[in-house]
PLY file of the C-alpha trace (Angstrom):
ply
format ascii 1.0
element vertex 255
property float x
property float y
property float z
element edge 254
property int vertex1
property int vertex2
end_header
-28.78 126.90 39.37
-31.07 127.83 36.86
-28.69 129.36 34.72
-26.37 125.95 34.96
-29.87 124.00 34.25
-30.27 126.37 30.45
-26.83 125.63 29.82
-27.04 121.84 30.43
-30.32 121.80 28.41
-29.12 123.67 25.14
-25.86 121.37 25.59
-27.94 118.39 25.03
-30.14 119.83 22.30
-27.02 120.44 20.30
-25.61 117.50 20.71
-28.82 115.72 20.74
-29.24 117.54 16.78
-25.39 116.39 16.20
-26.74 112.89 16.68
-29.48 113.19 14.33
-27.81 115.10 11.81
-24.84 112.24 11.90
-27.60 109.49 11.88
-28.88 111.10 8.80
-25.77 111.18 6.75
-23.32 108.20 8.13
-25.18 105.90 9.92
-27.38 104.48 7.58
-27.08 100.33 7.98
-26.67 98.70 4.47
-29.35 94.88 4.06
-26.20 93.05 5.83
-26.09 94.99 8.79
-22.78 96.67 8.43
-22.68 100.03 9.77
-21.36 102.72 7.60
-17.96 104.79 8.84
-17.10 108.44 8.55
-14.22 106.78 6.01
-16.33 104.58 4.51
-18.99 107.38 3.61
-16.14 110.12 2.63
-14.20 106.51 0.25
-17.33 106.18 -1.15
-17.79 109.58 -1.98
-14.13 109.83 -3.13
-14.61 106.95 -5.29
-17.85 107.84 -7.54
-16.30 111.45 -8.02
-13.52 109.22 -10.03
-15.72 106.67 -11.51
-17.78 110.16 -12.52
-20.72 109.38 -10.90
-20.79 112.27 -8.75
-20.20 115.59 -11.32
-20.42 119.40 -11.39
-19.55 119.51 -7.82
-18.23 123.02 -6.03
-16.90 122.07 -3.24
-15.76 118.51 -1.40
-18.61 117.64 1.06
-18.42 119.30 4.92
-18.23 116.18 6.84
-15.27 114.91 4.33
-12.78 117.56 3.68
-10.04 116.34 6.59
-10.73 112.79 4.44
-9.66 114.44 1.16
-7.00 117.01 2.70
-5.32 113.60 4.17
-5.72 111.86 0.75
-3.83 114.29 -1.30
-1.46 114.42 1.08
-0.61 110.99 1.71
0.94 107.90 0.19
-1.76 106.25 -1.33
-2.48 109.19 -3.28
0.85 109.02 -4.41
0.58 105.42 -5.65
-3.03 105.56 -6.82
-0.96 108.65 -9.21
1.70 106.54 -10.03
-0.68 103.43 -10.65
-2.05 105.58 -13.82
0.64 106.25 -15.08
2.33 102.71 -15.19
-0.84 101.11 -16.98
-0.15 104.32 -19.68
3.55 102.83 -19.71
2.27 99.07 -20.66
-0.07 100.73 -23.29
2.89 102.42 -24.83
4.95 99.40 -24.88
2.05 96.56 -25.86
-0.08 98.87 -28.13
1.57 101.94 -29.42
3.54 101.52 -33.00
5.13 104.59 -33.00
6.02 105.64 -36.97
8.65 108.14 -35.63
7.37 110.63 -38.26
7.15 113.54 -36.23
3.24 113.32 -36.33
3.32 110.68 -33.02
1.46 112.71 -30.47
0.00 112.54 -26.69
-1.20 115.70 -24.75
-0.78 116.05 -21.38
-3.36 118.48 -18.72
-0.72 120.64 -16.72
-2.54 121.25 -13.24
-2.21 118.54 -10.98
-0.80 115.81 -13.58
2.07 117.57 -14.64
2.48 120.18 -11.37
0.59 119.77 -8.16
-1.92 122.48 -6.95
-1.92 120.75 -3.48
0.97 123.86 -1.99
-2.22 126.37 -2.86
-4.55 124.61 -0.75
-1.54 124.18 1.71
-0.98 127.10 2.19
-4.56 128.94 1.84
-6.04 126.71 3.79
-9.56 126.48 1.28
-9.94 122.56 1.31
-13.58 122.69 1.90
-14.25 126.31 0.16
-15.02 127.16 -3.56
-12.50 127.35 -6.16
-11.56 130.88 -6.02
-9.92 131.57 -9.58
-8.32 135.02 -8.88
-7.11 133.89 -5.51
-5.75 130.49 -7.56
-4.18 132.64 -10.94
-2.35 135.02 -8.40
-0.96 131.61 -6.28
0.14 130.21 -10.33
1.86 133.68 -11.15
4.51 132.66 -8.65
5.30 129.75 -9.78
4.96 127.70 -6.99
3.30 124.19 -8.16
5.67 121.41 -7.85
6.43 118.42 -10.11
4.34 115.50 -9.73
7.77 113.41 -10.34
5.58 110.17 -11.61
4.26 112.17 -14.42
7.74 114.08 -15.29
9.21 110.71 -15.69
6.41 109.46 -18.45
7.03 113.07 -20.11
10.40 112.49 -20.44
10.58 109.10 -21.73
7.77 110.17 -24.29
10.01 112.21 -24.74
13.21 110.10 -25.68
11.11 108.07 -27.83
10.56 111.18 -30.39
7.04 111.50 -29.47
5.28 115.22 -30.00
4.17 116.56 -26.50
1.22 119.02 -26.39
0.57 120.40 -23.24
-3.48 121.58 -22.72
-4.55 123.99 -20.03
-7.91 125.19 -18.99
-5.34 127.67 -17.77
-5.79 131.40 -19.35
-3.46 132.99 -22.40
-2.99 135.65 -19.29
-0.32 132.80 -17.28
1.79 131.93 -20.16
4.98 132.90 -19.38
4.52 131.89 -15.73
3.09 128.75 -16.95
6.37 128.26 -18.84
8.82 129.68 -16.39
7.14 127.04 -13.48
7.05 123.99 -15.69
10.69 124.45 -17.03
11.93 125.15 -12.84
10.42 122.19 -12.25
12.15 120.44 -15.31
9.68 120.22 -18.13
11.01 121.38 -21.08
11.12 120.35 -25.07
7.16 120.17 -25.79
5.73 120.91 -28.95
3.08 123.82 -28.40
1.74 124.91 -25.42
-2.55 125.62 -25.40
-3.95 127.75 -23.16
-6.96 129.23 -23.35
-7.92 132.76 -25.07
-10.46 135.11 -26.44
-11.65 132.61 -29.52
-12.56 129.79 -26.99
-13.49 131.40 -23.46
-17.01 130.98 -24.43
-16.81 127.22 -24.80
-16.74 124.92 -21.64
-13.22 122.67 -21.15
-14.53 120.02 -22.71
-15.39 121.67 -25.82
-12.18 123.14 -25.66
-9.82 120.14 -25.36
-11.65 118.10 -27.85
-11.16 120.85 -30.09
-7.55 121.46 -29.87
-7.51 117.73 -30.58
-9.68 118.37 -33.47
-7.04 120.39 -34.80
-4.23 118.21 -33.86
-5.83 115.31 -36.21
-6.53 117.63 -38.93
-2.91 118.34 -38.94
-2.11 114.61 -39.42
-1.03 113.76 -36.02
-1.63 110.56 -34.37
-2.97 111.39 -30.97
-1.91 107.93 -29.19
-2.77 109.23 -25.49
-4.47 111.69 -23.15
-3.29 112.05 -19.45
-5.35 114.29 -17.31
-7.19 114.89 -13.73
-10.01 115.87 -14.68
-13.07 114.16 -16.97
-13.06 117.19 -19.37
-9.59 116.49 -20.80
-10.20 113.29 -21.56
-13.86 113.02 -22.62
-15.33 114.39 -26.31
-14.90 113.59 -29.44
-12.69 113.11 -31.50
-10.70 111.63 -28.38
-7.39 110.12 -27.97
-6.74 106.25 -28.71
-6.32 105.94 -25.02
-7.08 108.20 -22.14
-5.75 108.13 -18.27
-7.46 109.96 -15.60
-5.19 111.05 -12.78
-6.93 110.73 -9.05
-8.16 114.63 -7.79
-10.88 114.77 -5.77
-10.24 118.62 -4.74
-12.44 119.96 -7.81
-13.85 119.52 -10.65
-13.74 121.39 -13.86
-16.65 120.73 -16.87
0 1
1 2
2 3
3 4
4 5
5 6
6 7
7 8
8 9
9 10
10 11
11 12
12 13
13 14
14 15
15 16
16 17
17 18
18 19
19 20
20 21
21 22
22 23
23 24
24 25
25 26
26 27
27 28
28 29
29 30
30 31
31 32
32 33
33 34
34 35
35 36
36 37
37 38
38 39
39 40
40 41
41 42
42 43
43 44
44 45
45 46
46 47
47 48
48 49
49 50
50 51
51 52
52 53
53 54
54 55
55 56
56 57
57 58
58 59
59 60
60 61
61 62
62 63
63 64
64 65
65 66
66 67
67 68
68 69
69 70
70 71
71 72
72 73
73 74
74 75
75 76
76 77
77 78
78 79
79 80
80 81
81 82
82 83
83 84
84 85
85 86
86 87
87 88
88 89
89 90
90 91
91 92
92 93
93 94
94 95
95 96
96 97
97 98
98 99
99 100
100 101
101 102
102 103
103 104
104 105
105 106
106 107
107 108
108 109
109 110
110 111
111 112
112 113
113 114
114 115
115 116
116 117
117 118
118 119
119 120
120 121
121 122
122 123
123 124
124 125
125 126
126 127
127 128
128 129
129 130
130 131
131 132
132 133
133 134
134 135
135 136
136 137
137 138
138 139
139 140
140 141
141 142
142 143
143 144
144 145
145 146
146 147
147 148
148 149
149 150
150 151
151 152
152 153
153 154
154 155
155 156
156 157
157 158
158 159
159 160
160 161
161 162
162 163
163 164
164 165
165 166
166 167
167 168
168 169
169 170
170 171
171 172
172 173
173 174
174 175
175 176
176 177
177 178
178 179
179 180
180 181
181 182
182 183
183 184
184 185
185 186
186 187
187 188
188 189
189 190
190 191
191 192
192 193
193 194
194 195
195 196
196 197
197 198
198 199
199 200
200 201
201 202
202 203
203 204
204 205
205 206
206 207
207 208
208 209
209 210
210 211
211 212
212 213
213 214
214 215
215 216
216 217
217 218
218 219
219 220
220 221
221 222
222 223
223 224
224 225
225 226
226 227
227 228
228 229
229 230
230 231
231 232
232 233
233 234
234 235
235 236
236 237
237 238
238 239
239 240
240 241
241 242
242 243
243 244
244 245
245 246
246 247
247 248
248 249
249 250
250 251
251 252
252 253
253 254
């Protein structure tokens, strides 16, 4: 009886702290009255990591990692994808005057925007956990990302249109030629130069990095018309593209 009674006691401390701690983190009322969801705190959180509010972050939030495991796995993530990429389409056709010169350019980030790091997490199961970068450059020496098929299709009709593709990785010299050998299986193939990063710029942070390969690009004479990438670092610096489009990836994030 008294054992039963110890049990029944720590049950309803722990639940009791459950209650708190969930008080403390979801159910905060906003001035109208509304209570705030699970969803509607994990959205929220989801949507200020893209409007990069929320930065530098390790690892997706406890309480919100079936939220983001069910995002990049679903539909709207696939539409919110393909979304971006049709407002790059009616930027090429409304505002880009291509001079078919050969110095037309737009650079493209490779992981998750032109292959999908989602059969990693799959099959690792490390939604929640810390970007683990030997565990992750062993997973991309197989070859195993897949097309993201929204993004092939803008590559390709860049493509057509004589446009110079440069692909730029945060990815390391190391992957090359698995980089290559993936992206071609999945049906990339006729860029212009490949960047990935080496021994001259490991010390700078991606940011730094990109911005500098586009640096160089300019200097060259090439007309950098567009940017696509996942995360903030491709995108952001100076000297930047005319436009930029940032892919939906809540998984990480890379400075």
């Amino acid at each position: 009886m008294v054992r039963n009674l110890g049990v029944l006691v720590a049950t309803f401390c722990f639940l009791l702290g459950f209650a708190v701690g969930d008080w403390n983190i979801l159910n905060h009322k906003r001035k109208n009255g509304l209570q705030i969801s699970l969803k509607n705190y994990c959205e929220a959180w989801r949507m200020n990591v893209e409007l990069h509010n929320i930065k530098d972050f390790k690892v997706v939030p406890e309480e919100c990692v079936e939220y983001i495991k069910k995002y990049m796995t679903s539909t709207q993530y696939t539409i919110d994808s393909e979304r971006t990429i049709d407002e790059s389409r009616v930027y090429i056709s409304t505002s880009c005057t291509f001079k078919k010169d050969g110095k037309d350019a737009w650079i493209f980030d490779i992981d998750d925007t032109l292959v999908s790091t989602v059969p990693y997490y799959k099959k690792n199961g490390v939604w929640g956990e810390k970007l683990n970068l030997t565990s992750l450059e062993e997973w991309m020496k197989k070859g195993k990302a897949t097309a993201l098929d929204h993004t092939l299709k803008l590559f390709n009709e860049l493509k057509a249109q004589g446009v110079q593709i440069f692909l730029v990785s945060s990815r390391r010299e190391t992957l090359r030629s698995a980089t290559v050998d993936n992206l071609v299986d999945v049906g990339y193939f006729g860029w212009t130069s490949l960047f990935l990063r080496n021994s001259e710029n490991e010390n700078k942070n991606v940011q730094q990095y990109k911005a500098g390969v586009r640096q160089d690009l300019i200097n060259k004479g090439y007309q950098v018309w567009g940017v696509v990438g996942d995360q903030w670092s491709s995108i952001e610096g100076i000297p930047s593209a005319i436009r930029t489009f940032k892919l939906p990836n809540p998984l990480y994030y890379v400075a």
